[in-house]
C-alpha positions in Angstrom: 116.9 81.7 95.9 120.1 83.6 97.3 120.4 85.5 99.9 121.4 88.1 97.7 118.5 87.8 95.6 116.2 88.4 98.9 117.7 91.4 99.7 117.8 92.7 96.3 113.9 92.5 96.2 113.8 93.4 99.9 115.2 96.4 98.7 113.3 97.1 96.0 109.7 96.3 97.7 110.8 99.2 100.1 111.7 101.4 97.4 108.1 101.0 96.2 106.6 101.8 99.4 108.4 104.8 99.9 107.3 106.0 96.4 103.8 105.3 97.0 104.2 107.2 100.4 104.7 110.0 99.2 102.0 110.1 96.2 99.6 109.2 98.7 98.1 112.1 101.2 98.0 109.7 104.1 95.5 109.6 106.8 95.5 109.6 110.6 94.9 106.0 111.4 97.6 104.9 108.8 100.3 105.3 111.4 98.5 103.3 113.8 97.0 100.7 111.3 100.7 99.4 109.9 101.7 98.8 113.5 98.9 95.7 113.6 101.0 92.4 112.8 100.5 90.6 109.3 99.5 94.5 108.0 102.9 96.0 106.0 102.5 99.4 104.4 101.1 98.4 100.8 98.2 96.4 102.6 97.9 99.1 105.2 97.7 101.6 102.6 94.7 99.8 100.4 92.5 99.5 103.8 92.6 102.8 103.9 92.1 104.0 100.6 89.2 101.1 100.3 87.7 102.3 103.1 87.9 105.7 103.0 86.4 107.6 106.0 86.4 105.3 109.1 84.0 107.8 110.9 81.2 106.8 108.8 80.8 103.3 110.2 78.7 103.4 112.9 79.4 100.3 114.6 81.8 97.4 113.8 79.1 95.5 112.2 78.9 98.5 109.3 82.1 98.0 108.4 82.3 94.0 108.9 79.7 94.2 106.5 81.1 97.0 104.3 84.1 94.2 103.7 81.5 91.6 103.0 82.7 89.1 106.2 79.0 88.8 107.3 76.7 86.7 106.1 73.2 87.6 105.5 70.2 85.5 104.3 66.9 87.0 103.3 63.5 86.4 105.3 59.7 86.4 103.9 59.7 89.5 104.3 62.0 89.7 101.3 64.3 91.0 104.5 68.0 91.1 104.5 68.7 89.7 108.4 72.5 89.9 109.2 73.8 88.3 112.4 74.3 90.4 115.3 77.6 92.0 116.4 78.7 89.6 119.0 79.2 87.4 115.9 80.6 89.6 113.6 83.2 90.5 115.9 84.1 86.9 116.2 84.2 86.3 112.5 86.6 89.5 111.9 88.4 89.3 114.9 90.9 91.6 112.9 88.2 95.0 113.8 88.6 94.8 117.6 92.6 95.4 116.9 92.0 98.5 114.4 89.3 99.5 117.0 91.6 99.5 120.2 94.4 100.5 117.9 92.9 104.1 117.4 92.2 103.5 113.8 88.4 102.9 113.9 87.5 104.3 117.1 83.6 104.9 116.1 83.5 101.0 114.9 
């Protein structure tokens, strides 16, 4: 592919962000979540509108499991026992940076 080619589509990618931009009535933490390396603006931009509300997670485990990173097995009991948050935080390392990053202060 030529160089030319790149920048055409780099060009055109950030055409598309732009547009969705402005469609989209972005939140707070938006600003603060695209600044997190490997998260651009269209990935940024489904976190939050997946997520919604970041307040509503209590702790990080809420919303490690909200994304379905943590794994659960079911006792007697008929139970659901996750595993505890030292652990979660380990497997979704990626929630201690939106965390300190302002974006999920509650979590």
């Amino acid at each position: 592919m030529s160089k030319d080619s790149i920048d055409f589509l780099t060009r055109q990618i950030r055409s598309i962000e732009t547009f969705i931009e402005k469609k989209i009535e972005l939140k707070d933490g938006y600003k603060n979540l695209v600044t997190i390396c490997g998260i651009g603006k269209i990935l940024g931009l489904t976190i939050m509108l997946e997520s919604g509300p970041m307040d509503r997670f209590e702790k990080v485990g809420n919303y490690a499991s909200y994304c379905r990173v943590v794994s659960s097995q079911w006792n007697q009991q008929r139970q659901v026992q996750g595993q505890r948050e030292q652990e979660e935080r380990q497997q979704v390392p990626f929630l201690g940076i939106l965390r300190s990053s302002g974006i999920c202060q509650t979590l």
